[in-house]
N, C-alpha and C positions, 0 to 999 in steps of 0.2 A: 450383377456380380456373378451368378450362377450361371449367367451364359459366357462370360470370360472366360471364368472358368473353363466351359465346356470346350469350348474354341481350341484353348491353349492344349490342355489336355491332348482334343483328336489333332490338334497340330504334331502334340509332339511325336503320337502312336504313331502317325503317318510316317516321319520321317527317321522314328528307329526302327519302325516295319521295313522301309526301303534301305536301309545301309547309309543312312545319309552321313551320319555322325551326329542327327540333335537329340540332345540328351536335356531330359529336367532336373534340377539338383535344388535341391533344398537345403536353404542358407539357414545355418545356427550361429548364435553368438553367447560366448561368456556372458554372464551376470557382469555386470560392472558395477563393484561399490567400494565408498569410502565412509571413513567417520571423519567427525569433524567435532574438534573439543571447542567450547567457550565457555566464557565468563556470565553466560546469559542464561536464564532463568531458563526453563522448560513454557511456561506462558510465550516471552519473548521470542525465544529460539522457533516455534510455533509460529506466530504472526510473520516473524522475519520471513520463515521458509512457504507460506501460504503468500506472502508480498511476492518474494521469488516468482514463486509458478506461475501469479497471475499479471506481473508484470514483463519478467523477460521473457517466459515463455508461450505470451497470450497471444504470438501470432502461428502459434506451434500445439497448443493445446487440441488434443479431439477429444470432443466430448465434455463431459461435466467436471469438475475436479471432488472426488471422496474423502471428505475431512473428519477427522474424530478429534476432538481437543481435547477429551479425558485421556485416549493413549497412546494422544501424541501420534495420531499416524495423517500420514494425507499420499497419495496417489491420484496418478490421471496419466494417459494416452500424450506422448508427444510426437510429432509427427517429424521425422528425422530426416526425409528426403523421398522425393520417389522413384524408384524404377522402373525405365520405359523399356523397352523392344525395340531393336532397329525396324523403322517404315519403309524399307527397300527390300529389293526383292523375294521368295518366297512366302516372307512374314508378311507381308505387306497387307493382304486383307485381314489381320488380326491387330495389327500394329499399334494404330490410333486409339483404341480403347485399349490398351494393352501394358496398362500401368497400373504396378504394385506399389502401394505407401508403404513407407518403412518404418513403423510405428516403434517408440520402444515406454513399457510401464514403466513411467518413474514413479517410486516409493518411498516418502523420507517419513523417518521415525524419529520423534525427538522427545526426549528428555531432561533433567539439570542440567547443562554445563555439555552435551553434546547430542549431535543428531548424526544419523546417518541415512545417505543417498542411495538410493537400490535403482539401476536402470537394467531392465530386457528387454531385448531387443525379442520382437514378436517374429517367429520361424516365416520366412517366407523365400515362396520358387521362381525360378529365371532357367531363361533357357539358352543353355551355353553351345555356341558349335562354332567351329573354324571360320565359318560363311558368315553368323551373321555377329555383327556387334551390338553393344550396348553401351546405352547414357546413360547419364545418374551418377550416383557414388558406388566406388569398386569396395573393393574387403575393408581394407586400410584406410580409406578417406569414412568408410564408418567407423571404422573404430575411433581417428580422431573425432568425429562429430558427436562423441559419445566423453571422450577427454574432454572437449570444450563446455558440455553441460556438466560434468563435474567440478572443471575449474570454476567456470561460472558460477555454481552454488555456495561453493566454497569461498569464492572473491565476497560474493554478497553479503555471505554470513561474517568472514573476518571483516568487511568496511563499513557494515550498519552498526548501527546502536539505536535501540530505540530508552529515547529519554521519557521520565516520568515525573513528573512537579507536583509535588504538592503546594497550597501558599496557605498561610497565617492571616488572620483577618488582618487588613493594616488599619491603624485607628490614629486618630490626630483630633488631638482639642483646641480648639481653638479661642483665645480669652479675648473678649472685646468690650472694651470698657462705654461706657453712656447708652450700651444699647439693651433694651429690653426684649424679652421672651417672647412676646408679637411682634416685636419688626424683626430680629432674626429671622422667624419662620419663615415672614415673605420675602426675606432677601432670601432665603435657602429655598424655597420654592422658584426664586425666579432664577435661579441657578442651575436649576435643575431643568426645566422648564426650556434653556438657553443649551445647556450642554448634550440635552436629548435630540438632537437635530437629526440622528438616524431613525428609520421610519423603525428599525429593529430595539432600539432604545425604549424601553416603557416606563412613565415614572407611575407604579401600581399603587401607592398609600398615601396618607397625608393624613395626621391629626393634629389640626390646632391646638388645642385643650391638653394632649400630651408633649406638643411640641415635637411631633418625628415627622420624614418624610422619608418614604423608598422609593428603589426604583431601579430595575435591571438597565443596567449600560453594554452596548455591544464596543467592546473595548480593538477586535481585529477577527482576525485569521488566523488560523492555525492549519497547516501543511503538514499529516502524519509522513507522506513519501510526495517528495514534489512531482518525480516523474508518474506520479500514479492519477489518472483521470478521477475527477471528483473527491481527492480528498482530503480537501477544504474544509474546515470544522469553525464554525462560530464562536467567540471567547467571551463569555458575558463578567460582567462582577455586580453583584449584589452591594447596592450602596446605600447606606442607611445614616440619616444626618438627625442630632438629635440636640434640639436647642433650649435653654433657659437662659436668664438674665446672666449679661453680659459673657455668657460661655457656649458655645455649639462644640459639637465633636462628630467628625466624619467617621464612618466604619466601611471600609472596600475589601468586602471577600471574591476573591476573581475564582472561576474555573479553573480545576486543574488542568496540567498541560500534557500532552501525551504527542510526540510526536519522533521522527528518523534523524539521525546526524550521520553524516557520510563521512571516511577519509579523507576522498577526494571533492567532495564538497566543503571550500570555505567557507562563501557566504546563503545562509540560509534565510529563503526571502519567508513571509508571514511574520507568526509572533513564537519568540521562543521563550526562555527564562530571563535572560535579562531583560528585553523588549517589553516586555510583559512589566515588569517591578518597574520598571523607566516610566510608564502610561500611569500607573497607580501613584508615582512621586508627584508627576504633573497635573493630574487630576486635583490631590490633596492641593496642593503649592495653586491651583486654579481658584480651588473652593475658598482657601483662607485670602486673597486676594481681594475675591468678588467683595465676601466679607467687608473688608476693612474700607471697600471703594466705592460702597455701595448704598444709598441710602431706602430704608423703607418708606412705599406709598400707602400702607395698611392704613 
């Protein structure tokens, strides 16, 4: 870099020693920022704009991204375009190593109900003359590419939502008449035993003599941002069946659900809130089935 540097430098000395007309100039740009009010938590608004940077701008990011979640601040390096040097004549032995990145620090600050986007653009030189021209982006086509990362942030933040589920344990008793507190158990055992067929599924407990049986179920998937690499999240529910003469009762506390809902996305693949309450009807509606269809071999 310090010999780029040097290069460009005694380039330029040389040819406004001679009268040539090349001159270096050194590009400034306004601060460019906005606010942005919502409906969204300061947590929220957080994650939305940390999802942001490292999804639309993860082919753009240089360097590591600085995040504080107590005040709300996050910044990083985006790499905006770069500036080359014409490769034809007198530049020409400078030329090919002769590109400037055009970095600018974005800085979003978020709080209750709004954040705000800070982009500068980092000072940097080019060498302007009559003779030679230049690729890359001119004044104007930066500053739109500095418009489009504001709109950008701003589309993302008004079209996410991120949802948050809590669920109520669901419970269902179930009354079965002629059968007793040991065969229950083995029909509720073979049920579970039959319904655990994912290697993720554990049935963890069993007491005869209380009549209980648990056992973690991996119920699906959950998708916090689909277009985001790996983030896929396991939905388990804690299922706990607990029998005596002629009566058993299932209990299904599932995982909370924490995931993104788009504007422009209708259908949302994984498991969301109802998806979710749909698995735990059918579950119950499975268990009371087996129940009634089922004879003990105890």
């Amino acid at each position: 870099m310090k010999k780029i540097m040097f290069c460009q430098l005694a380039l330029v000395l040389l040819f406004t020693s001679c009268g040539t007309g090349y001159e270096i100039v050194q590009k400034d740009f306004p601060t460019e920022q906005t606010t942005i009010n919502s409906d969204a938590s300061k947590e929220d608004l957080f994650k939305l704009s940390h999802l942001w940077m490292r999804t639309a701008l993860k082919n753009n990011i240089k360097g590591n991204i600085s995040e504080d979640i107590n005040s709300g601040m996050l910044a990083g390096k985006v790499l905006i375009d770069g500036f080359y040097y014409n490769s034809t004549g007198l530049a020409s032995g400078y030329s090919n190593s002769a590109k400037t990145e055009i970095l600018g620090l974005t800085q979003i600050d978020v709080k209750n109900n709004q954040a705000q986007i800070k982009i500068d653009i980092e000072p940097f030189t080019v060498i302007e003359s009559n003779y030679l021209e230049t690729s890359g982006l001119n004044d104007d086509e930066i500053k739109n590419q500095l418009n489009n990362l504001m709109d950008s942030y701003k589309n993302f933040i008004s079209n996410h939502k991120i949802i948050k589920t809590n669920f109520d344990t669901k419970e269902q008793v179930i009354n079965i008449e002629n059968k007793k507190k040991n065969d229950l158990y083995v029909i509720a055992n073979k049920w579970m035993v039959e319904k655990f067929n994912n290697a993720k599924s554990v049935v963890q407990f069993s007491d005869k003599e209380a009549g209980v049986v648990t056992g973690k179920y991996l119920i699906g998937e959950v998708f916090f941002y689909e277009q985001q690499d790996n983030s896929g999240k396991d939905v388990f529910a804690l299922i706990t069946i607990e029998v005596k003469d002629e009566a058993a009762k299932i209990s299904l506390n599932p995982d909370d659900l924490e995931y993104l809902i788009s504007n422009n996305l209708k259908e949302k693949s994984g498991l969301n809130k109802e998806k979710l309450e749909n698995h735990l009807e059918v579950l119950a509606s499975s268990f009371e089935s087996y129940l009634k269809n089922n004879q003990s071999s105890f």
